[in-house]
TORMIVO-790515 format. One line per 10 residues: their letters; for each residue x, z, y of N, C-alpha, C. Coordinates in steps of 0.05 Angstrom, whole numbers, always signed. Example, Ala and Ser with C-alpha at 12.3 -4.5 7.8 and 13.67 -1.06 7.14 Angstrom:
2
AS	+264/+156/-114/+246/+156/-90/+264/+156/-66 | +257/+142/-45/+273/+143/-21/+258/+157/+1;
! end
This chain:
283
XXXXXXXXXX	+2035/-1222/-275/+2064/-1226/-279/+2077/-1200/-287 | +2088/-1205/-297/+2108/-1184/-321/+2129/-1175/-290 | +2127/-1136/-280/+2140/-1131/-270/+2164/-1128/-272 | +2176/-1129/-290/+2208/-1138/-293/+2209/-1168/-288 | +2194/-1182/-287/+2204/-1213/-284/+2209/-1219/-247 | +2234/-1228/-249/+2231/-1237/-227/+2229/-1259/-213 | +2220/-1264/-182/+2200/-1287/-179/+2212/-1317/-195 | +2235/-1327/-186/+2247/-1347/-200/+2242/-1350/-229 | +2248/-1322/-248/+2245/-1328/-271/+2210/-1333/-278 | +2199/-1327/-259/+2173/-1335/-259/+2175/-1353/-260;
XXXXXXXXXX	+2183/-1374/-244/+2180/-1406/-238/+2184/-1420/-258 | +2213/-1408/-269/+2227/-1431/-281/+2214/-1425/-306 | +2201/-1409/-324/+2196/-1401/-353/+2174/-1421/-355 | +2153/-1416/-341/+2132/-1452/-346/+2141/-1478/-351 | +2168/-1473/-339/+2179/-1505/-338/+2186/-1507/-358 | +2208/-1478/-377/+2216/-1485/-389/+2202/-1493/-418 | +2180/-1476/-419/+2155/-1477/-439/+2156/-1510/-444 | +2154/-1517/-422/+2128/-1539/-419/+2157/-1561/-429 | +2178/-1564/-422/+2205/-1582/-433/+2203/-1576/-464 | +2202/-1548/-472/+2203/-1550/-499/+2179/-1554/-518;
XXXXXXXXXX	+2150/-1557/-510/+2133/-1574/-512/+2130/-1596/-515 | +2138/-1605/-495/+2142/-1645/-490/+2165/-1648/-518 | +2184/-1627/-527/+2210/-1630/-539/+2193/-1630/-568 | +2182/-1613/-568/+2166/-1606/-595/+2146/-1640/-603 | +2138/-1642/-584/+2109/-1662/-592/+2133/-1702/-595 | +2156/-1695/-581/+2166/-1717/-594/+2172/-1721/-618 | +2186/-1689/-627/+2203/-1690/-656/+2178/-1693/-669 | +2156/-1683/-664/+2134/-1695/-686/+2124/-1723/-685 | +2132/-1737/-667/+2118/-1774/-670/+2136/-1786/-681 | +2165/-1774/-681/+2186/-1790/-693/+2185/-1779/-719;
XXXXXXXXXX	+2179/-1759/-728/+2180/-1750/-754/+2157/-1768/-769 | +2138/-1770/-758/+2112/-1784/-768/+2116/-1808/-763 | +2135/-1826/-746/+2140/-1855/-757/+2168/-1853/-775 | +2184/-1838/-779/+2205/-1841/-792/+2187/-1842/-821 | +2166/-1826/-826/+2156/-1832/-859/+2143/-1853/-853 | +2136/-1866/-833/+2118/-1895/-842/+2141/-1915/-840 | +2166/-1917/-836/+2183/-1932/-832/+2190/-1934/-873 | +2193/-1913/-872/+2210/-1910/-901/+2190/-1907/-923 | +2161/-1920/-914/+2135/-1925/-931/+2138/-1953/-934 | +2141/-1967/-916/+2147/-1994/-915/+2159/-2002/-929;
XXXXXXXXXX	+2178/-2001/-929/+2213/-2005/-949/+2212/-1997/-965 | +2195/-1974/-977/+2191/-1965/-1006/+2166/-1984/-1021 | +2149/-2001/-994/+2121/-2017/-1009/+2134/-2040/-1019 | +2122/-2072/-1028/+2132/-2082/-1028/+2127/-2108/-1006 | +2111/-2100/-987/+2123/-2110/-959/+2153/-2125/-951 | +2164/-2098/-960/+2197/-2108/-949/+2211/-2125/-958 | +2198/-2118/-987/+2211/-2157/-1006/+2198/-2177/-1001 | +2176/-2173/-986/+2162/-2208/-981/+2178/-2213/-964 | +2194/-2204/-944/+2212/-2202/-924/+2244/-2228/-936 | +2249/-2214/-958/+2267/-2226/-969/+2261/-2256/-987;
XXXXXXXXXX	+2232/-2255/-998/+2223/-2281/-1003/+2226/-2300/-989 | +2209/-2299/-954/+2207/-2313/-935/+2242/-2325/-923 | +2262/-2304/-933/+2267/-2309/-922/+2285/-2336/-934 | +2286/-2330/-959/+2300/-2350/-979/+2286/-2374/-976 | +2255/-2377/-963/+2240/-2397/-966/+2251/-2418/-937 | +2263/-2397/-918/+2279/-2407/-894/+2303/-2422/-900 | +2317/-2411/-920/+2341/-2417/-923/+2340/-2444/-937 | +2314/-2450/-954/+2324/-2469/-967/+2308/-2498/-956 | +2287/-2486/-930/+2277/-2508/-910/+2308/-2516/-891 | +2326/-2494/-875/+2342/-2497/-868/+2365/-2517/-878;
XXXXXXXXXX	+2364/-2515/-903/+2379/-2533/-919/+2383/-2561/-926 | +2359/-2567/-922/+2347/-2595/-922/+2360/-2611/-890 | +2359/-2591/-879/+2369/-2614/-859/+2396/-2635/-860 | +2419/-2622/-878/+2437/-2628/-882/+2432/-2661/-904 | +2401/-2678/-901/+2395/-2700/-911/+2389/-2715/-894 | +2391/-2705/-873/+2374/-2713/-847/+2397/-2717/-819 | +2399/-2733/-802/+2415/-2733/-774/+2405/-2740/-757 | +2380/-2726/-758/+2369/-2738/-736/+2355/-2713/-721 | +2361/-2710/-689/+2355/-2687/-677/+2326/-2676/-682 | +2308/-2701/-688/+2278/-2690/-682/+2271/-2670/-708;
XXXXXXXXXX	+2286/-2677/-735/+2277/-2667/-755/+2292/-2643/-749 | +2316/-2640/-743/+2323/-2611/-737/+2299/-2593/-728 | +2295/-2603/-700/+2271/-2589/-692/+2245/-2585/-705 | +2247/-2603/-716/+2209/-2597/-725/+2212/-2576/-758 | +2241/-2570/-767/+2243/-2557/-790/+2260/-2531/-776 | +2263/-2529/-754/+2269/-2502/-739/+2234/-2493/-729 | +2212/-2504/-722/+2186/-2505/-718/+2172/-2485/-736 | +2179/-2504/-754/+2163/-2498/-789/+2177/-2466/-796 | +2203/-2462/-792/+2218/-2436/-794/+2201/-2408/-780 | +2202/-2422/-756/+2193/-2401/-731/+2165/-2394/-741;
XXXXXXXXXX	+2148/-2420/-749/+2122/-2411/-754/+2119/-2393/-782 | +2137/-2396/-796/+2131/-2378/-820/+2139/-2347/-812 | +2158/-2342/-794/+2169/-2315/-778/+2150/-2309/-764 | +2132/-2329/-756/+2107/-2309/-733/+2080/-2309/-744 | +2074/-2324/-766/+2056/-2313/-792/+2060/-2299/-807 | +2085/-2289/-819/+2093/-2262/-835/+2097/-2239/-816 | +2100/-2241/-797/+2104/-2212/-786/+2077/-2204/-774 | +2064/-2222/-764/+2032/-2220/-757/+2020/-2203/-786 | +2017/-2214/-807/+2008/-2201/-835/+2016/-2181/-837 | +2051/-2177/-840/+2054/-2156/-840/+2060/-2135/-830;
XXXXXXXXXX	+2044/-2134/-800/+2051/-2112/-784/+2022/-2103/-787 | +1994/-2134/-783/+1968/-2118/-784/+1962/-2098/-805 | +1964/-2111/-839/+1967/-2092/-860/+1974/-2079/-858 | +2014/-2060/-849/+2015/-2042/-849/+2003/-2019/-835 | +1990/-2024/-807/+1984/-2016/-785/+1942/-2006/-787 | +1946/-2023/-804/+1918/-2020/-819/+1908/-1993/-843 | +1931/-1992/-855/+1923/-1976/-875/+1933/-1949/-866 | +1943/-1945/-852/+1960/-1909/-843/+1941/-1893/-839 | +1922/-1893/-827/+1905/-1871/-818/+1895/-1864/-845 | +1868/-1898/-862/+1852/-1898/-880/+1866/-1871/-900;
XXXXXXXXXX	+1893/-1880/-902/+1902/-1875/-928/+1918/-1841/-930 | +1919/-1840/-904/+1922/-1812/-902/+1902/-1788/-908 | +1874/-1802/-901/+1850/-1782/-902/+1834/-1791/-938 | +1851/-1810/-943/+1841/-1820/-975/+1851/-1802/-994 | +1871/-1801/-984/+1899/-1784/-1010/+1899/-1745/-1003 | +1884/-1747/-980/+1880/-1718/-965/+1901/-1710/-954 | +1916/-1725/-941/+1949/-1713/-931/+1943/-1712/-907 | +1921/-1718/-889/+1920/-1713/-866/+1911/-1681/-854 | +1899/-1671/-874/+1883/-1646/-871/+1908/-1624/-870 | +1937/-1625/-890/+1955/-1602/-879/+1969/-1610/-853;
XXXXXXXXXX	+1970/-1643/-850/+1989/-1644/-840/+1968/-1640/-812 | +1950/-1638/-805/+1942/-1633/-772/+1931/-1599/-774 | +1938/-1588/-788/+1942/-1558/-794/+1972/-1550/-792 | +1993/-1566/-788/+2012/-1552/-772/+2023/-1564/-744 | +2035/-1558/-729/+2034/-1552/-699/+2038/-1593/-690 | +2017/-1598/-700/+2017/-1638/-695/+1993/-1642/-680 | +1984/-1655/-663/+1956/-1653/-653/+1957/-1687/-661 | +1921/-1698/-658/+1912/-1710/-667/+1924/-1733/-646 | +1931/-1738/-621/+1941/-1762/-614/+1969/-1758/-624 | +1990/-1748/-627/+2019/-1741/-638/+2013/-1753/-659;
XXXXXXXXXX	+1995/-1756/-676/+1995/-1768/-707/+1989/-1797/-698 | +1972/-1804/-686/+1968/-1833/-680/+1988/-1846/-666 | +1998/-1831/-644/+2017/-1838/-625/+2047/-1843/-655 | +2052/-1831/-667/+2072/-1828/-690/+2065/-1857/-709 | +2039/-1862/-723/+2035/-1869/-726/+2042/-1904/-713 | +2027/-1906/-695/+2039/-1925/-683/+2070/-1940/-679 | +2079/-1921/-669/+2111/-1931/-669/+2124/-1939/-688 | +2116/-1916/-718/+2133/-1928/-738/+2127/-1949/-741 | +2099/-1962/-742/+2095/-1987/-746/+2102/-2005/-741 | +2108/-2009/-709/+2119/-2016/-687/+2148/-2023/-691;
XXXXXXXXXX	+2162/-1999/-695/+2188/-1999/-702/+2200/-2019/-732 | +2184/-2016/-748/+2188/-2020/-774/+2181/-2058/-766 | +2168/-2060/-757/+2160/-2083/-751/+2190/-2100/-733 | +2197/-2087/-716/+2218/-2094/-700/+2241/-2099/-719 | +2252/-2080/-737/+2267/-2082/-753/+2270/-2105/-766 | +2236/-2116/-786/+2232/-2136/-800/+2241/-2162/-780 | +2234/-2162/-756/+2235/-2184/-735/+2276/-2187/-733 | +2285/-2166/-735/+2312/-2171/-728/+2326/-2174/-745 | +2316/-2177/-778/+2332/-2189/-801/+2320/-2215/-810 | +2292/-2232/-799/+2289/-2258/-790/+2300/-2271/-774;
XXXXXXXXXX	+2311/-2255/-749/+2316/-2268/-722/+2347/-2284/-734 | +2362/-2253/-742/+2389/-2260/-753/+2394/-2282/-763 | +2379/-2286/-791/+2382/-2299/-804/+2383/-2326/-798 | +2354/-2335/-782/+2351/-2345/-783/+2372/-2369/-755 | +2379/-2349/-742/+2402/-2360/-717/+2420/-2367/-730 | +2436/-2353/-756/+2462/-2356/-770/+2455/-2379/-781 | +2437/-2388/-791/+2437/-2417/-802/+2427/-2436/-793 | +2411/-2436/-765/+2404/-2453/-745/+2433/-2463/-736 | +2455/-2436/-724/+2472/-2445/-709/+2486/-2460/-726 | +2494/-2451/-755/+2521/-2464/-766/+2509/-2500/-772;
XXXXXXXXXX	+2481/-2493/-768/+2479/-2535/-775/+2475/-2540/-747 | +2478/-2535/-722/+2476/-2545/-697/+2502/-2540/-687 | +2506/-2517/-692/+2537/-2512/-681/+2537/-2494/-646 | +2517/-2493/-642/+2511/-2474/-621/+2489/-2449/-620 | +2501/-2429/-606/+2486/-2406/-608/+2479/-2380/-590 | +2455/-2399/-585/+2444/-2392/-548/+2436/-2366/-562 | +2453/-2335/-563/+2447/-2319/-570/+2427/-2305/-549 | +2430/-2300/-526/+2400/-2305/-494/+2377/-2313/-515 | +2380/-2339/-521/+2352/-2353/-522/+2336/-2332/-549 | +2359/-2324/-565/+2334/-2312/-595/+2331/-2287/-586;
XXXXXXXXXX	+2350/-2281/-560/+2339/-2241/-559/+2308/-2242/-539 | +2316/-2261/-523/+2287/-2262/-507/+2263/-2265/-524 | +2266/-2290/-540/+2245/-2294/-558/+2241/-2275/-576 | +2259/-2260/-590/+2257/-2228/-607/+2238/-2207/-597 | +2253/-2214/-576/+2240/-2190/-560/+2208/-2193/-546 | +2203/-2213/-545/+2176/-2223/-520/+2160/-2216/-556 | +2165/-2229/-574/+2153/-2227/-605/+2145/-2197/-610 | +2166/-2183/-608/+2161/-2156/-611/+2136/-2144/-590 | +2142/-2143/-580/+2117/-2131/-557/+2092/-2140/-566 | +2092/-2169/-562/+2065/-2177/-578/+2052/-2156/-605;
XXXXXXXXXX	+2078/-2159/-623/+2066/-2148/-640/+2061/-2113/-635 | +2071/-2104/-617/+2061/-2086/-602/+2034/-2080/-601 | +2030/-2101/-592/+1993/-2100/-569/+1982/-2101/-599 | +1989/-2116/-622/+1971/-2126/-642/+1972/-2093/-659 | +1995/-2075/-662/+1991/-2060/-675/+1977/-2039/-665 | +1974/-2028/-635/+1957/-2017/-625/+1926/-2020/-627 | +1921/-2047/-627/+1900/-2057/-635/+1885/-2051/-659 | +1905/-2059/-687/+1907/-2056/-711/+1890/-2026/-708 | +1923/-1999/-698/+1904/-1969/-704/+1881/-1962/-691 | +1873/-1974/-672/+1848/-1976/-660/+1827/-1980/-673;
XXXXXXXXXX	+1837/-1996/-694/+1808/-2016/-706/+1805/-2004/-732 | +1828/-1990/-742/+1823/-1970/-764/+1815/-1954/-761 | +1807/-1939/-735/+1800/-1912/-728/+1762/-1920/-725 | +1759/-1948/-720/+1726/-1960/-720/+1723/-1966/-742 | +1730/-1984/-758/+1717/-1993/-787/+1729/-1978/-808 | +1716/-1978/-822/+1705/-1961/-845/+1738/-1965/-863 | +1736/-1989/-873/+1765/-2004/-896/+1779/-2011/-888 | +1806/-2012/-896/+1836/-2019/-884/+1828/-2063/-881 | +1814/-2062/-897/+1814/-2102/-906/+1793/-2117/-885 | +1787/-2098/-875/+1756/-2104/-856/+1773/-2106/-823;
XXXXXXXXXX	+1784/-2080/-820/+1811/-2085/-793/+1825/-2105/-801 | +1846/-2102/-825/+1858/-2132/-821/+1847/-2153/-821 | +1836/-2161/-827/+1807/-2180/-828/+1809/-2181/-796 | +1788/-2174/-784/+1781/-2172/-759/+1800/-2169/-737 | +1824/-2151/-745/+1849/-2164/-719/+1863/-2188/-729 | +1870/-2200/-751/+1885/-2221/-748/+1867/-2245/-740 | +1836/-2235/-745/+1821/-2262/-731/+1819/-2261/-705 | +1820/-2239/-686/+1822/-2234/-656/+1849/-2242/-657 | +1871/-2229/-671/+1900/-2244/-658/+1899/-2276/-645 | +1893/-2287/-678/+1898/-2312/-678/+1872/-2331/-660;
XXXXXXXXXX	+1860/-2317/-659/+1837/-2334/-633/+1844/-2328/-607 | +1850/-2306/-602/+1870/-2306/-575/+1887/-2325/-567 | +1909/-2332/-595/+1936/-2346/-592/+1929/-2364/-581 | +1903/-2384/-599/+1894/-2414/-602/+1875/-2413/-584 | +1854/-2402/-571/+1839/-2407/-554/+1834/-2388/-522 | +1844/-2358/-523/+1860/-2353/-500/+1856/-2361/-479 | +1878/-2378/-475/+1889/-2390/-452/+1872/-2414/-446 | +1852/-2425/-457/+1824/-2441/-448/+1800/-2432/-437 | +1798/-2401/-445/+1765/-2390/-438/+1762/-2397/-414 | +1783/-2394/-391/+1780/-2403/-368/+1767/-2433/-361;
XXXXXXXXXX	+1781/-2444/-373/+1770/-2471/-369/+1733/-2484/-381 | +1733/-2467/-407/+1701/-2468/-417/+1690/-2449/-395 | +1697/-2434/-382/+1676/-2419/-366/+1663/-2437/-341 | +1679/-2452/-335/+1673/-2470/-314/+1649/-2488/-320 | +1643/-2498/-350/+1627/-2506/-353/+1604/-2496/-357 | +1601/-2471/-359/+1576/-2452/-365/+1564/-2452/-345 | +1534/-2444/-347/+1527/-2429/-328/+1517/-2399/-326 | +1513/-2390/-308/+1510/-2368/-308/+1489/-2350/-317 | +1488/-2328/-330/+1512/-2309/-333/+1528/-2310/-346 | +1530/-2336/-367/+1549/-2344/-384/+1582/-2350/-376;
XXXXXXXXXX	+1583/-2358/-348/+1600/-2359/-341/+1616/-2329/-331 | +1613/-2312/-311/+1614/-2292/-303/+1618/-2281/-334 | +1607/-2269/-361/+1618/-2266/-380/+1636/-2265/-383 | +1641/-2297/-385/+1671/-2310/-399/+1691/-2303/-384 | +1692/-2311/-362/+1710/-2294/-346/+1717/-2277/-340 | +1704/-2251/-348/+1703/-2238/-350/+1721/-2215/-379 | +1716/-2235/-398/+1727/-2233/-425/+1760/-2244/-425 | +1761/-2268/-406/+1786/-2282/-414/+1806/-2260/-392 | +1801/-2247/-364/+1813/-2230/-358/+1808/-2197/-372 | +1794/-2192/-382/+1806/-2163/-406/+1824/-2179/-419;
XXXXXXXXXX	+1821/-2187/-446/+1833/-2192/-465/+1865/-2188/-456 | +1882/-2199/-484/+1916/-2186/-473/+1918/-2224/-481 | +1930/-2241/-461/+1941/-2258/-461/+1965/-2264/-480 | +1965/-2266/-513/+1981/-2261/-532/+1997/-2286/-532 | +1986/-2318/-521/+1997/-2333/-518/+2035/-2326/-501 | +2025/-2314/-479/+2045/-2311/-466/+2071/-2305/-475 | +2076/-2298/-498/+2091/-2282/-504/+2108/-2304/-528 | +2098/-2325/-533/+2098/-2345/-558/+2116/-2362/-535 | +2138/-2361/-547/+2163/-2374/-530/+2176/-2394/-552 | +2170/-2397/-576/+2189/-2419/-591/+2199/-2437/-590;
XXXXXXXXXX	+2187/-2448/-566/+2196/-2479/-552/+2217/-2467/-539 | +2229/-2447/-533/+2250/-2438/-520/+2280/-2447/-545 | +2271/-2437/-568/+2292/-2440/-589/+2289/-2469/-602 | +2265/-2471/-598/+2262/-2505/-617/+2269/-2520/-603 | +2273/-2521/-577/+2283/-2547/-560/+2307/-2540/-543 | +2322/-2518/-543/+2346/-2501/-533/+2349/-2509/-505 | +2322/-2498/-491/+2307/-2488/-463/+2325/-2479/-450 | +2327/-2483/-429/+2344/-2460/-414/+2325/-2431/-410 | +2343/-2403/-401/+2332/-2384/-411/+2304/-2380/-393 | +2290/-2365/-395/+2273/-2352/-377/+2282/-2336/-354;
XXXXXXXXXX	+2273/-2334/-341/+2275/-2313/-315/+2277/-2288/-327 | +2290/-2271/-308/+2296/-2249/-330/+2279/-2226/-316 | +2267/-2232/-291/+2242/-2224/-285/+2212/-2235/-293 | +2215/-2258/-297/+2194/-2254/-314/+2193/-2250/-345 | +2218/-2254/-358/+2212/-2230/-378/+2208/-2215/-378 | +2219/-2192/-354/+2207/-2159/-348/+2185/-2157/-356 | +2175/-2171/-331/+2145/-2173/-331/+2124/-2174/-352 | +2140/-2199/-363/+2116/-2201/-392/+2122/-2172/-418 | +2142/-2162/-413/+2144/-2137/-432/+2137/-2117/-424 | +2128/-2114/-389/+2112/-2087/-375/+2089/-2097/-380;
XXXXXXXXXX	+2077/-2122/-381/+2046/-2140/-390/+2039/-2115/-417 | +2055/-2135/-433/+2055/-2122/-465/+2057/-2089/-467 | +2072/-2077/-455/+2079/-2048/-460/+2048/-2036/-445 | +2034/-2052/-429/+2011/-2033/-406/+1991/-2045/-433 | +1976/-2067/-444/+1967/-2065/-470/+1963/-2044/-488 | +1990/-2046/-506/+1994/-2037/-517/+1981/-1996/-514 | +1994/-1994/-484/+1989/-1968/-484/+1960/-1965/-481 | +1943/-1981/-466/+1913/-1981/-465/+1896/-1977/-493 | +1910/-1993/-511/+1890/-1987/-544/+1909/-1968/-553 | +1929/-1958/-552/+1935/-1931/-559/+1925/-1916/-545;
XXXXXXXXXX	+1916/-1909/-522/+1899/-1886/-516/+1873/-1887/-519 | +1863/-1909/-529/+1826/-1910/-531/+1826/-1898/-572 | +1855/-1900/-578/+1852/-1893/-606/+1853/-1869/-610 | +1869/-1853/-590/+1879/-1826/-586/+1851/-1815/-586 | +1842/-1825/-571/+1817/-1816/-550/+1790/-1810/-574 | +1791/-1831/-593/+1774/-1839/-608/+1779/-1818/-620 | +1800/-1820/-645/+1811/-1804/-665/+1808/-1771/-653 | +1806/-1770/-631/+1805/-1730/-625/+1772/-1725/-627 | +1761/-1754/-620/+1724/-1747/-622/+1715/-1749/-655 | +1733/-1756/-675/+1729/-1767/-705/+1729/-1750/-719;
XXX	+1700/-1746/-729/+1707/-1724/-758/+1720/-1735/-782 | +1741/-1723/-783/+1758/-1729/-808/+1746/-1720/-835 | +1733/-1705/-835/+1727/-1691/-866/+1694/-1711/-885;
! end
């Protein structure tokens, strides 16, 4: 210890190190999703956005041939499902190619040569994706409420933030997943490939493994069971029957819950990617 320092300023100078550390390693994840946010919007990602969405508007439209409640629903259905197939695509794609394409183009080599460490890039990584994804979800959600409500005439604004939001997280766990799976396979087409087929077999079969395990025997069973508690329960989170049939809301504890579900995910394959990516020779 530095004899002019005195004891206090001893104490407190680690702390303060260590605050402007933590201060430093944020401004770099936000700096590193603020360019993947405004990569997006510059691809043409962001206009399939606007395609889909005209393709809503003009399913939405059709109802006005129709008076009858069921077809409402089943063309509010058809809506929802094209919002949770386009944002699935395009969160895996984007979420897919960040790492590949950083060490393709060589931009990764200055940028972890100045004061960024190798989880701060992934951790950065992630969020923009994350974020950018959220964004896309909240100019579907909009939209798609503003013209639900004006042909129903009601607007359980509750019901689309829960479902926005339970959506988001999911796509959470899936983009974590996503940089995970880019940091294992070789091609950006091989991860997307391979997480939207784990997404979507989760969605659709999931919430059964339980029940096929019963029929197994063992060790086949013990397996399965084994598999159906790892895995991230993605079903859970698929609430549409909340908006398609105008549900009363959810518990607002167990929404907590299912977004501390999603957020403890999520953070698990972000740290096995962190983890990965610091053991990965980049060159």
């Amino acid at each position: 210890m530095n004899p002019t320092t005195t004891p206090i300023e001893s104490a407190v100078l680690p702390e303060v190190a260590r605050l402007e550390q933590s201060a430093s390693a944020a401004t770099n994840v936000l700096a590193i999703a603020g360019v993947v946010i405004r990569e997006m919007y510059r691809r043409k990602d962001f206009y399939v956005l606007f395609v889909l969405t005209a393709l809503i508007t003009l399913v939405m439209g059709s109802v006005t041939f129709f008076n009858q409640d069921n077809i409402v629903r089943y063309l509010k259905e058809i809506c929802l499902f094209l919002i949770w197939g386009a944002s699935l695509v395009i969160t895996i794609t984007t979420a897919a190619r960040q790492i590949p394409a950083e060490r393709e183009q060589r931009t990764l080599f200055p940028l972890l040569a100045k004061p960024v460490t190798r989880s701060q890039f992934v951790i950065g990584k992630f969020f923009g994706c994350w974020f950018a994804s959220g964004l896309s979800l909240v100019l579907f959600y909009v939209f798609f409420g503003v013209v639900a409500g004006a042909r129903e005439h009601e607007w359980p604004v509750l019901n689309y933030f829960q479902a926005m939001t339970l959506h988001w997280f999911l796509l959470g766990i899936v983009c974590a997943l996503t940089v995970l799976g880019s940091i294992v396979f070789a091609a950006p087409s091989s991860t997307s490939t391979i997480t939207l087929i784990v997404s979507v077999g989760i969605l659709l079969i999931g919430r059964h493994l339980n029940k096929v395990a019963l029929r197994l025997e063992e060790p086949g069973q013990t397996l399965l069971y084994a598999v159906y508690f790892a895995i991230p329960h993605l079903e859970l989170f698929d609430v549409r029957d909340l908006i398609v049939h105008n549900w009363s809301l959810i518990p607002w504890g167990v929404w907590a819950g299912a977004l501390s579900y999603g957020a403890a995910y999520s953070a698990i394959f972000l740290a096995l990617a962190c983890l990965l990516f610091r053991r990965k020779a980049i060159n």
